[in-house]
BATOR-300261 format. One line per field, with one value per residue (C-alpha): residue number from 1; residue in three letters; x, y, z. Coordinates in Angstrom, 2 decimals. Layout:
N
seq <- [NUM; ...]
type <- [Ala; ...]
x <- [X; ...]
y <- [Y; ...]
z <- [Z; ...]
This chain:
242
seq <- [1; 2; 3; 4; 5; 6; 7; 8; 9; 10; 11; 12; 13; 14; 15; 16; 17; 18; 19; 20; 21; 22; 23; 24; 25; 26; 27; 28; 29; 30; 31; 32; 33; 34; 35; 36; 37; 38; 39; 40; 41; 42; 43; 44; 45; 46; 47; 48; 49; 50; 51; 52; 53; 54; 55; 56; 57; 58; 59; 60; 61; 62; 63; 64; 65; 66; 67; 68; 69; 70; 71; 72; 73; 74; 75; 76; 77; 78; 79; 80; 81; 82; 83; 84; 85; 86; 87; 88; 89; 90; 91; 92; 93; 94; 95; 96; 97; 98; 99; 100; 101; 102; 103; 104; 105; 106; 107; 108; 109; 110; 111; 112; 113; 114; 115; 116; 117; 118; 119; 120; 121; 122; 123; 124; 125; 126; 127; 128; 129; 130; 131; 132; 133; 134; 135; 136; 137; 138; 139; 140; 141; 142; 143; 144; 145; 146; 147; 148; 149; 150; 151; 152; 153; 154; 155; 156; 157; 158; 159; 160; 161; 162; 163; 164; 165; 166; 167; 168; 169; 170; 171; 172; 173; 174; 175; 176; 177; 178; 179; 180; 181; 182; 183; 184; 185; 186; 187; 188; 189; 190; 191; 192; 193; 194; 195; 196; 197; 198; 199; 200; 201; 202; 203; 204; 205; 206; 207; 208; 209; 210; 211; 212; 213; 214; 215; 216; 217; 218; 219; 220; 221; 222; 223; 224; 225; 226; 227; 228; 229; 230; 231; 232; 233; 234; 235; 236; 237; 238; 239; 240; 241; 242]
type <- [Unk; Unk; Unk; Unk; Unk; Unk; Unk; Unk; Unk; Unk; Unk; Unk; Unk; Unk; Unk; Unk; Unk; Unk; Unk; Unk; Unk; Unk; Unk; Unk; Unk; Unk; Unk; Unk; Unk; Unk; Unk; Unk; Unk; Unk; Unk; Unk; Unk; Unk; Unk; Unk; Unk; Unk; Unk; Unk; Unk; Unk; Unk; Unk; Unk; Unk; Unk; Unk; Unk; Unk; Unk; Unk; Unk; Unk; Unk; Unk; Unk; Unk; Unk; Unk; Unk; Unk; Unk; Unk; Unk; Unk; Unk; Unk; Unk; Unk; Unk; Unk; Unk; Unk; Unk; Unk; Unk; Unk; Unk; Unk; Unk; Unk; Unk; Unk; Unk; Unk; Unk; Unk; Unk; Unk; Unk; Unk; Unk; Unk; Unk; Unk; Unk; Unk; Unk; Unk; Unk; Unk; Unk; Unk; Unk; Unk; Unk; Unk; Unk; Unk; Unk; Unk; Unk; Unk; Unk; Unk; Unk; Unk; Unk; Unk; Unk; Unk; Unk; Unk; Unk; Unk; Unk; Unk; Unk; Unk; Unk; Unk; Unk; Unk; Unk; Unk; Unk; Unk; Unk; Unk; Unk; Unk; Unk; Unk; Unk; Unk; Unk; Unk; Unk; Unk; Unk; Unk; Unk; Unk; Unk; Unk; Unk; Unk; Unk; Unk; Unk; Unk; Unk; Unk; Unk; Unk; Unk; Unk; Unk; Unk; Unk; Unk; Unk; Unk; Unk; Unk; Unk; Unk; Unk; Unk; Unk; Unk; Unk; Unk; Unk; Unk; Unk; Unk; Unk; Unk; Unk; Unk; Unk; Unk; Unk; Unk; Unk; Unk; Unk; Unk; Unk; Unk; Unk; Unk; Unk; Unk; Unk; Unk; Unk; Unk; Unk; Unk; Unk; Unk; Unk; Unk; Unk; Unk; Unk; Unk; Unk; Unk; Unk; Unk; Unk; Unk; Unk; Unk; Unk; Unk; Unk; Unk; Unk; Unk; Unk; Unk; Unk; Unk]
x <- [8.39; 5.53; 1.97; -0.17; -3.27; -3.75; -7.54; -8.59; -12.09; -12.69; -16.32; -19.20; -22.40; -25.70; -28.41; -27.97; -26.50; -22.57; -21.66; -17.57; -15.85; -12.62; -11.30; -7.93; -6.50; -3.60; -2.80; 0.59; 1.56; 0.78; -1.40; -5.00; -7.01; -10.56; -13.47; -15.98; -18.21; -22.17; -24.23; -24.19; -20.62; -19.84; -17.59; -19.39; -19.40; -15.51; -15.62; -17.06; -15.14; -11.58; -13.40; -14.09; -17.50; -18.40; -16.62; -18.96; -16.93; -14.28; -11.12; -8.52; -7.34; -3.85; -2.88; 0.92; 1.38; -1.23; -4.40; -7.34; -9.86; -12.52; -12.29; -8.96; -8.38; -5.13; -8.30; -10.90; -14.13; -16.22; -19.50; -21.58; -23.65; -21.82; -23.57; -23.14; -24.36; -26.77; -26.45; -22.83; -21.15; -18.91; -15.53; -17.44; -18.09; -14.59; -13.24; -15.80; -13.54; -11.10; -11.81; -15.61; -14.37; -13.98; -14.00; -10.43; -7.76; -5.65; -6.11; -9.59; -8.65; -5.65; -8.05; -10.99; -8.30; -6.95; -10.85; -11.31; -14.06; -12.28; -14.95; -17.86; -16.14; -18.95; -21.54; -24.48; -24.59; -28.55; -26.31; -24.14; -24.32; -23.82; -20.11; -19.32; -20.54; -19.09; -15.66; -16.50; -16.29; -13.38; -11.91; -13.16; -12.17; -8.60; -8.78; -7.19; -4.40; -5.38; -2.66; -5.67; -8.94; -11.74; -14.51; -17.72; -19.17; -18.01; -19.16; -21.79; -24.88; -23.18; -23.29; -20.70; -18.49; -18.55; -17.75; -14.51; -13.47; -14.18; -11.64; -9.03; -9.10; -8.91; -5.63; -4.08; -5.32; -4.04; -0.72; -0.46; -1.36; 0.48; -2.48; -3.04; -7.06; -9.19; -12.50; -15.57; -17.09; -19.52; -18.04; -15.54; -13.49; -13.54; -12.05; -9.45; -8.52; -7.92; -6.45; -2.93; -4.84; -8.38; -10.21; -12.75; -15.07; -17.61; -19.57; -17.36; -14.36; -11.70; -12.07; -9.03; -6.70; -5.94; -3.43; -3.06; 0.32; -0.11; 1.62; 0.26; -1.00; -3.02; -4.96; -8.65; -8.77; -5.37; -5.36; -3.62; -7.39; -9.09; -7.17; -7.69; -11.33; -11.87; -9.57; -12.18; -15.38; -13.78; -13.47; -16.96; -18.24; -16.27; -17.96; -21.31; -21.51; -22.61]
y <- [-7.38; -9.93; -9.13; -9.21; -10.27; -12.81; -13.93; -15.82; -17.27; -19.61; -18.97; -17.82; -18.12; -17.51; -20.31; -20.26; -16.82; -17.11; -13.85; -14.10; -15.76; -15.96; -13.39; -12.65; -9.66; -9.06; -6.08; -4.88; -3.53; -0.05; -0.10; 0.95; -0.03; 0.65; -1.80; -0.22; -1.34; -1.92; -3.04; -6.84; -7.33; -8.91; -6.47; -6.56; -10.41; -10.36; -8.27; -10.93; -13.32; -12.10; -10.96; -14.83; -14.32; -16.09; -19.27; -21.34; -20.47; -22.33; -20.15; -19.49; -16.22; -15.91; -13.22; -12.89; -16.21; -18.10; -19.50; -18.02; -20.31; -17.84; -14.49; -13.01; -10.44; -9.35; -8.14; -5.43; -4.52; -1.11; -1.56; 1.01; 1.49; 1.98; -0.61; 0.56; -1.20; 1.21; 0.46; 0.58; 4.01; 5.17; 3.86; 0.34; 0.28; 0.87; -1.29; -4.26; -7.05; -6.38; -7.20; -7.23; -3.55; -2.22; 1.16; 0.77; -0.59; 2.27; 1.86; 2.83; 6.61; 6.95; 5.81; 8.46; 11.40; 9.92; 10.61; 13.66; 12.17; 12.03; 14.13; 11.81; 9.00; 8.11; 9.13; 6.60; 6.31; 7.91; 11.17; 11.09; 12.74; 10.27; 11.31; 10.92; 7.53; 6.11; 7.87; 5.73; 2.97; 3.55; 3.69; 0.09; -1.12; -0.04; -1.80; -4.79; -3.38; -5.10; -5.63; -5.20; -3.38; -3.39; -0.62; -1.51; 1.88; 3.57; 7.04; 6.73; 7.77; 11.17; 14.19; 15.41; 17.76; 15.22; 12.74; 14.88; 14.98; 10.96; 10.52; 12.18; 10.77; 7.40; 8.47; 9.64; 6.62; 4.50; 5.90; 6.51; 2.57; 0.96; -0.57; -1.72; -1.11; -2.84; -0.06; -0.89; 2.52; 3.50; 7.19; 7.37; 10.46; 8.54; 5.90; 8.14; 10.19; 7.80; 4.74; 3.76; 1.25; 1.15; -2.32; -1.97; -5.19; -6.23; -9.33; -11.12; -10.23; -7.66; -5.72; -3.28; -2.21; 1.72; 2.54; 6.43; 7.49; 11.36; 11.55; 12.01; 15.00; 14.99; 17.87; 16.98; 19.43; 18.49; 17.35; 14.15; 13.21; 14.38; 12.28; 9.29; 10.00; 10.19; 6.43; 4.54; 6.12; 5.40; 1.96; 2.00; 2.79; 0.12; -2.50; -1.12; -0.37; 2.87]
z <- [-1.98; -2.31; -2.55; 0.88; -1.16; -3.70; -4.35; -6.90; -7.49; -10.63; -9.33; -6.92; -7.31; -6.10; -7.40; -10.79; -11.08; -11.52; -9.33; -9.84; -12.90; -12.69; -10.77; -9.85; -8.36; -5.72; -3.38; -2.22; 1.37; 1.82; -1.21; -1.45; -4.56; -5.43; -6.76; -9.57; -11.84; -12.15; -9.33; -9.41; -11.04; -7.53; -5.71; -2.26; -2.84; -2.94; -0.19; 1.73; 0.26; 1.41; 5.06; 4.96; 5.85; 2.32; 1.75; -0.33; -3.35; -6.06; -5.35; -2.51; -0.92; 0.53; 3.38; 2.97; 1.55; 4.20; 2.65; 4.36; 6.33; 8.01; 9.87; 10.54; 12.81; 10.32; 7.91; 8.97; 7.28; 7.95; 6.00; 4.16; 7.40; 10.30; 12.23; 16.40; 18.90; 20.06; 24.00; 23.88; 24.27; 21.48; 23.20; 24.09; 19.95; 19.09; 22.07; 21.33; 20.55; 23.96; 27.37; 29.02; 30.00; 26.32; 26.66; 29.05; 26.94; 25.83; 21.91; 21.90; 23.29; 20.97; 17.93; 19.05; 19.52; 16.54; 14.41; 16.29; 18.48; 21.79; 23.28; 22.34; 23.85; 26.34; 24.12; 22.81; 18.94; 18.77; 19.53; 16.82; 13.19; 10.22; 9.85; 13.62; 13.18; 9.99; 11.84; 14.85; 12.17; 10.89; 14.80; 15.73; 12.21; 13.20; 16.72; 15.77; 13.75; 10.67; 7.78; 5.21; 5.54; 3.66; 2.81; 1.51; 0.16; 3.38; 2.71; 0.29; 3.06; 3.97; 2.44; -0.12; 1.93; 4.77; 2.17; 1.59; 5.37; 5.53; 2.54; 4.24; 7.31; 5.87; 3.89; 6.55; 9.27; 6.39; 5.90; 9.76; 10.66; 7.48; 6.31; 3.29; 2.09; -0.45; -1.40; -2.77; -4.70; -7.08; -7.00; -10.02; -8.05; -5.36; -6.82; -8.78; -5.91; -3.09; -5.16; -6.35; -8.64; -9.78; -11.06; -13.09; -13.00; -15.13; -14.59; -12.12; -13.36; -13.84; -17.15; -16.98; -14.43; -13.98; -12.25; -10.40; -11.25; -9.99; -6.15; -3.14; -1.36; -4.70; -6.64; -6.59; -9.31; -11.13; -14.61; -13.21; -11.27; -14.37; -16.40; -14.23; -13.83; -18.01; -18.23; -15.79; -17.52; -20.95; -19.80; -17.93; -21.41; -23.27; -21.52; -21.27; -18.12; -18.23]
């Protein structure tokens, strides 16, 4: 099986600031790996990167084997804020990128059942708690039936125990959709519990990969996750980070 991902950037920067230096990293179908590390070691900038919304850079980012030249709609991206349209409804958000009709084609129903929002569907966004929204998120995110999505702090504005309820809906959209996800966190359990690998960057770079050997459904108390969670603090440490 070859990887779906391969990204490599010699370098990116900003001015004079070099933001990535020499990063490499590849992702395998099905797989979902985590980004840590200190603000500023250029995670959300990779983000970007392999979204192709950034492409002033010295690298090259393959999809399957096909170099990357912009926006694909094979990779998705939900944001830290949800980011709704405010005068659309709920099902015109998820539906954006279809017909003029949006909220008709079929997809965007089965997605809202699908997040547990199907009675919101006509609702405006002002009406909606934070986790309603970020769920809408994940919905339109899905729309396209991405290979690869990426999460950009996704759940770091909601409260812990909706936090929880996010997490697991995005395991089991993932595993439901085959998609393969590329995360962006600054929570360390996060990281631990939702990731087959975890990549700890430092400035730019990759410092250590750990990898999440305990199977899923997982413990969030298990010694496994506690484990995990120690080996990417002890490596947070090593490099200063924290």
């Amino acid at each position: 099986m070859s990887a779906l991902l391969e990204v490599h950037i010699g370098q990116k920067r900003f001015a004079n600031r070099r933001v990535l230096d020499n990063f490499s990293a590849a992702l395998w179908p099905g797989e979902i790996v985590s980004l840590v590390g200190a603000s500023g070691c250029g995670k959300s900038t990779l983000l970007r990167i392999v979204a192709g919304l950034d492409r002033d850079h010295d690298g090259h980012v393959l999809l399957d084997g096909v170099p990357q030249h912009g926006v694909s709609r094979d990779i998705g991206f939900i944001f830290q804020e949800p980011r709704l349209l405010p005068w659309l409804t709920v099902a015109q958000n998820v539906g954006f990128d279809a017909d003029p009709e949006r909220a008709r084609d079929p997809r965007v129903h089965a997605l809202l059942a699908e997040v547990g929002l199907s009675e919101v569907a006509d609702a405006l966004p002002k009406s909606l708690s934070g986790g309603m929204a970020q769920r809408v998120a994940i919905a339109r995110g899905l729309f396209n039936q991405p290979r690869l999505l990426l999460l950009d702090e996704p759940f770091s504005a909601v409260d812990a125990f909706t936090r929880i309820r996010l997490q697991e809906l995005l395991l089991s959209v993932a595993r439901e959709h085959g998609t393969s996800i590329l995360l962006v966190t600054h929570d360390v359990d996060e990281a631990a519990w939702l990731s087959d690998r975890v990549l700890v960057m430092g400035e730019g770079h990759v410092i250590q990969e750990v990898a999440v050997h305990d199977a899923r459904p997982r413990n969030r108390r298990s010694s496994a996750m506690t484990n995990t969670r120690n080996t990417i603090l002890e490596v947070l440490e090593g490099a200063h980070v924290l």
